[in-house]
N, C-alpha and C positions, 0 to 999 in steps of 0.2 A: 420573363421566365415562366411563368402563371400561362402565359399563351400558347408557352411550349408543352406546359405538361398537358391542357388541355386538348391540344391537338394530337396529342399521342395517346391520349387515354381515348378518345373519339375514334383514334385510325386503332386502335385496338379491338376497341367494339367491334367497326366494322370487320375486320378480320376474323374474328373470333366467329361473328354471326355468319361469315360465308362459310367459314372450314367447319359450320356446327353444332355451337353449342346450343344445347339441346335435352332434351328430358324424354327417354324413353323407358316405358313402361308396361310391358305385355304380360297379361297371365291368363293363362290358357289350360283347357282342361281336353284332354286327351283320355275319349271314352271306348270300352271293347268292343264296340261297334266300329269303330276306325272312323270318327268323326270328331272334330276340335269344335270347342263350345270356349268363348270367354271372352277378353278387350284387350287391345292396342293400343296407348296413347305413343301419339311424335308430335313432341313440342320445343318451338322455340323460346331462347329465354325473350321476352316482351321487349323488354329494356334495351337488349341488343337489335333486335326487329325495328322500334324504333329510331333508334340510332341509325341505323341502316339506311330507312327511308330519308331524315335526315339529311345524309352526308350523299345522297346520290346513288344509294347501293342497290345492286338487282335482289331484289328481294324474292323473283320467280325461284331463284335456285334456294330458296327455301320450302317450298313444295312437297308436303310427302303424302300426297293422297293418290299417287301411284304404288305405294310399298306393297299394299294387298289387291289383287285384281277384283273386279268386282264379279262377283258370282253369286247367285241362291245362297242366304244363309250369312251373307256379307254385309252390316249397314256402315256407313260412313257417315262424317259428321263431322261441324268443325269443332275444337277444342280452345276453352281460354278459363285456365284457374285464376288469373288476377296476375300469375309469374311467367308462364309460359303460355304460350300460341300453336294454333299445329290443325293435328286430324287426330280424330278418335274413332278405332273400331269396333264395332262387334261383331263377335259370332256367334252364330247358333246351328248346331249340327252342322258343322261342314262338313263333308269326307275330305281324307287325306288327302287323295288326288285333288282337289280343288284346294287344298290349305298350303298355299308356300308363300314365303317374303323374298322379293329380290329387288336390289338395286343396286349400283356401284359400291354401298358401302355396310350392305347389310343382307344377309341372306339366313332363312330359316325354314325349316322342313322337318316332317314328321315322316317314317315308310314303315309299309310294313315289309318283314321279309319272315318269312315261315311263320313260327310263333312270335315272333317278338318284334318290336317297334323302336324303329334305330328315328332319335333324334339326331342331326346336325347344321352346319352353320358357323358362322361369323358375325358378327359387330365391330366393324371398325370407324371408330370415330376419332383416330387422329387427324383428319381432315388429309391425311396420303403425304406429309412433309413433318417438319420437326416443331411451325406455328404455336399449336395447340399445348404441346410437351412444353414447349419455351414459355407459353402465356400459364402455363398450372405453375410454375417453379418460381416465374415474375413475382418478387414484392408486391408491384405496382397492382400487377392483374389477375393474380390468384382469389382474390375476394370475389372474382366474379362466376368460378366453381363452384362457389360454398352451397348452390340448390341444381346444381346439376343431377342429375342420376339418370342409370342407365340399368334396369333391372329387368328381368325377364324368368318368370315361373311357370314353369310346366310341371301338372300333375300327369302322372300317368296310371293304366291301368293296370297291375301285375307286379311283380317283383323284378326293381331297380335295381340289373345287373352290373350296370358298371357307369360309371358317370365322370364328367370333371368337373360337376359342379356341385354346390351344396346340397346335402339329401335328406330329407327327413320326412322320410316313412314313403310316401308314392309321390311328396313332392322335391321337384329339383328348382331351386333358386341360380341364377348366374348375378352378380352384380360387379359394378364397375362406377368409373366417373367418364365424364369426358377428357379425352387423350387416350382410353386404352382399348385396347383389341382383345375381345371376347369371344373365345370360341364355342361354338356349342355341343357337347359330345356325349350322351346318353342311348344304352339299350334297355330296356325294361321288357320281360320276358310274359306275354300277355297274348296266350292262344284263343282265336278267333272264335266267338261263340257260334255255335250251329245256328245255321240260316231259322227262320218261324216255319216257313213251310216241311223245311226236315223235320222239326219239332213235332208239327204237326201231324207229319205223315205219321210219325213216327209212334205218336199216342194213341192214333187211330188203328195202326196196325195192332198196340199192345191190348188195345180194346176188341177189336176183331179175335184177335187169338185168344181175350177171356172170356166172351162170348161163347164163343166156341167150343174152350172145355168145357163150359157151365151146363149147355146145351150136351154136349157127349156125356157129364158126368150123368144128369137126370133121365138121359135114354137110358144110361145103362140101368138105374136106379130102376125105373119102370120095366126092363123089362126082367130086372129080378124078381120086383113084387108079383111079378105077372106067373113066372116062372114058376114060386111058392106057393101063388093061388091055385095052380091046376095041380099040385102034388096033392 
């Protein structure tokens, strides 16, 4: 009997570690320049990774150092707390247009559209069957949730017009475990700063125009004294 629970707590592992389980952790800061600045972690749980190699398992479909493309402003790296295994990113100034996640089972984006800045998205880490839902609810396999998480923060710039996730003040929190599907759905209302060089023109011209009356004020000034003198 001992050989049998073993070998099902073993084919469980490996199960668990193909459909996912996993620690995912991004928090990102979204600035009025339309550039994302922050980190990424995707991690496996170790224990399950092990076991995997172990028992014969393709460990490649554990892989997530394709979720973010690589681009300026993107570093990649590998990850390992002592629990989890993976890839970890940073960013630094990305623009939006270069800042998106995609893959089968996870997708995240920032856009601008006029003034405001629509987040959306998914996280699904059911593993796409009922496995993952079966193994949370398990006596036997639920103890191997207990350091899963699945959390994703985004500040933004502007006032956070509507959201589904938790809000406080300009930042939005999403959280979850493994087994659930996570949507991401925020607008936050945050109009485009004027470009440096409008700025600039711009100062330049205010300065040209006080130039100018200054210059017109002390003509005029001179030629009143001038005016007085010949009277």
């Amino acid at each position: 009997m001992k050989r049998i629970f073993a070998a099902l707590a073993a084919a469980l592992l490996v199960t668990m570690a193909t459909t996912g389980c996993m620690k995912i952790n991004m928090n990102l800061n979204v600035a009025a320049n339309d550039t994302v600045s922050g980190s990424a972690v995707l991690g496996f749980s170790k224990e399950a990774v092990d076991a995997l190699k172990q028992y014969g398992g393709d460990t490649s479909k554990l892989d997530s150092k394709g979720l973010f493309q690589s681009r300026p402003g993107v570093t990649v790296k590998a990850f390992d707390d002592g629990k989890f295994v993976g890839t970890q990113y940073e960013f630094k100034g990305v623009p939006l247009k270069n800042f998106a996640a995609a893959s089968d089972s996870t997708s995240l984006s920032v856009i601008r559209k006029g003034d405001n800045l629509i987040v959306s998205g998914s996280l699904d880490s059911t593993g796409g069957d009922s496995t993952v839902a079966d193994a949370k609810t398990n006596p036997i396999t639920e103890a191997f949730f207990k350091d899963s998480e699945l959390k994703v923060v985004v500040t933004l710039p502007g006032e956070i017009k509507s959201t589904n996730g938790v809000k406080d003040g300009n930042t939005i929190t999403w959280s979850g475990q493994i087994g659930d599907k996570i949507s991401f759905d925020a607008v936050a209302y945050s109009p485009k700063p004027l470009d440096p060089l409008v700025i600039a023109a711009i100062a330049g011209a205010v300065v040209l125009v006080g130039a100018g009356v200054i210059v017109f004020v002390n003509v005029r000034k001179r030629k009143k004294l001038v005016s007085e003198a010949a009277e």
